[in-house]
C-alpha positions in Angstrom: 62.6 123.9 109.5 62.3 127.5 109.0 59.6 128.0 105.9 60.9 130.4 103.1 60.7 134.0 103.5 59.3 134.2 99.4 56.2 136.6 99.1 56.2 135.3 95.5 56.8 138.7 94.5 61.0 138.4 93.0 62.0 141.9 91.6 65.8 141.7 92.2 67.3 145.7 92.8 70.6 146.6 91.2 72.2 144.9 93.8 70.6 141.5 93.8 68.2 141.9 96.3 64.4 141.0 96.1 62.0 143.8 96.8 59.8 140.9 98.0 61.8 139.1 100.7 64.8 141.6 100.9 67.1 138.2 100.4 70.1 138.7 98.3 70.3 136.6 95.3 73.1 134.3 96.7 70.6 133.5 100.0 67.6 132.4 97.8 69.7 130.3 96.4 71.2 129.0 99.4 68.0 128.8 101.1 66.8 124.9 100.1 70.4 123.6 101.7 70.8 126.0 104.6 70.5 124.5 108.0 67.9 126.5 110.7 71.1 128.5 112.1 72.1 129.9 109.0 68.3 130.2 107.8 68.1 132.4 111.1 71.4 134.8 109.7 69.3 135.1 106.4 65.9 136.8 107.7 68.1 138.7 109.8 70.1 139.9 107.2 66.6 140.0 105.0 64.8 141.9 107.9 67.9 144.7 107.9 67.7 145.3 104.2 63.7 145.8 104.5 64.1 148.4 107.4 66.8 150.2 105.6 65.0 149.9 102.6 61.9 151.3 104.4 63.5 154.2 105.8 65.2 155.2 103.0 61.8 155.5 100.6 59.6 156.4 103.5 57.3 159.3 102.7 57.7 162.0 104.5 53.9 163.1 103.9 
C-alpha cells in the first residue's frame, strides 16, 4: 500500500486543505480505507494543489 503523504505538519487553509500534504480534509480522512487506485487520485490531486500553491506565493526575488 501506498504510505500516507502526512509531513506531520496539519495547518488546514480556508478551504480545508493542509499546507503540509496539500490533501483536502475529506482525503485525509478517506486515506486509512482508500484502496491504492484511489490513493494514487489523492497525491495527484495533493501534488496539483502544492504546485498551484507554489506558484501562486513564489517569490519573485
Amino acid at each position: 500500500m501506498t504510505a500516507s503523504p502526512c509531513v506531520r505538519n496539519c495547518c488546514l487553509n480556508e478551504n480545508d486543505i493542509c499546507l503540509g500534504c496539500f490533501r483536502s480534509l475529506s482525503e485525509i480522512v478517506a486515506w486509512n480505507e482508500a484502496d491504492a487506485a484511489k490513493r494514487r487520485a489523492i497525491l495527484d490531486h495533493a501534488e496539483k494543489r502544492r504546485r498551484a500553491h507554489e506558484m501562486k506565493y513564489k517569490n519573485p526575488f
